[in-house]
C-alpha positions in Angstrom: 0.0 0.0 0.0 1.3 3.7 -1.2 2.3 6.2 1.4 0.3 9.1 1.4 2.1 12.8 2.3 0.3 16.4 2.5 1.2 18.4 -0.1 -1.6 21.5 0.3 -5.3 22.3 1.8 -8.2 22.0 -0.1 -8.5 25.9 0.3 -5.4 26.6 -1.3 -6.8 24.8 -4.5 -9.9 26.1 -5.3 -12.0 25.0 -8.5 -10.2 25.9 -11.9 -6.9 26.2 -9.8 -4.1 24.8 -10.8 -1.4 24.7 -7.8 2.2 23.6 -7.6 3.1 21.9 -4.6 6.5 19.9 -3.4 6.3 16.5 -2.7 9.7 14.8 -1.8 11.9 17.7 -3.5 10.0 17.3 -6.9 7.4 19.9 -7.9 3.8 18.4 -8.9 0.7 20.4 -9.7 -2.8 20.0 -7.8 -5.6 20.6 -10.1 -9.1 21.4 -9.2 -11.6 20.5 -12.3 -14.4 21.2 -11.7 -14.3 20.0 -8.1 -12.3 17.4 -8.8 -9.1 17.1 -7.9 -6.2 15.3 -10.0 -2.2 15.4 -8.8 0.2 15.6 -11.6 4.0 16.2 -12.9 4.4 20.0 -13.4 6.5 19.7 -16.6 4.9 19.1 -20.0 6.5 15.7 -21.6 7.3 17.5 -24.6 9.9 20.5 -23.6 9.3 20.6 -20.1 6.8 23.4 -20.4 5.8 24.9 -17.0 1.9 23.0 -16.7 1.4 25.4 -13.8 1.2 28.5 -16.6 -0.9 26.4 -18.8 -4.9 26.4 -19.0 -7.7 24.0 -17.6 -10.6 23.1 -20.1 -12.7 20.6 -17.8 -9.9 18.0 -17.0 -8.0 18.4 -20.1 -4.5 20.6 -18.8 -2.9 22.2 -21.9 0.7 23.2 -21.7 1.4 27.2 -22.7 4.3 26.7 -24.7 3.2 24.5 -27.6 -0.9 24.1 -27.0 -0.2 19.7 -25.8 -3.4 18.4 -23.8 -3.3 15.9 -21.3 -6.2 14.4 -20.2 -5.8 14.5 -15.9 -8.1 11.6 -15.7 -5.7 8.8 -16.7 -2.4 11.5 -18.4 -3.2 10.4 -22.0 -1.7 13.0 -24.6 -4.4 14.4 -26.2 -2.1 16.1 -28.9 1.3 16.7 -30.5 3.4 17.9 -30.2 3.7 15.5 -27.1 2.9 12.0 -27.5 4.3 11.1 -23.8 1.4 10.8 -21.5 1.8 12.9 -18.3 2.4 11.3 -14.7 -0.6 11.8 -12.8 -0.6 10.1 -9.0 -3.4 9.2 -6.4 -4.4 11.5 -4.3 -6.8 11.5 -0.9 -8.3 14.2 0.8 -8.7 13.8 4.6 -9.5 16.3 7.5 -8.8 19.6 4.5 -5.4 18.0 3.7 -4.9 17.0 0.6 -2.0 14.0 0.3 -0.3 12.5 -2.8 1.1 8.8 -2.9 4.6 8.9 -3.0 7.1 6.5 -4.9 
């Protein structure tokens, strides 16, 4: 079974915000679609585009520097230029915390 660690609060991610958090020295992004909430690398596959800059269209994240999609349900490139999917990793919620499976 995963180990869970707190990265944010649920207020510090309100809906259509797209947060970047540490967990373990890397940087990840917390994204509210909608409500939901997805955790995910903060790096674009394709040039390493900075996701935290890029726009939310439902759960699709699209990266600012070349327009790539990722869908933050299961990662999956939507378009080129990248054809990598995109980390994403479990997440909980408990007591306002929000905490991302590590390793």
């Amino acid at each position: 079974m995963s180990e869970f660690a707190t990265v944010a609060r649920v207020a510090d991610v309100p809906p259509g915000a797209i947060f970047e958090a540490e967990l373990d020295g890397e940087s990840l992004l917390i994204v509210n679609a909608g409500g939901e909430l997805f955790a995910c690398d903060a790096l674009c596959t394709h040039l390493d585009g900075p996701l935290s800059h890029g726009t939310l269209e439902g759960t699709v994240l699209r990266c600012p520097w070349h327009g790539s999609a990722f869908d933050l349900r299961s990662g999956e490139a939507l378009n080129r230029p990248a054809h990598t999917p995109l980390a994403c990793f479990p997440l909980t919620v408990t007591d306002g915390e929000i905490r991302v499976a590590r390793g």
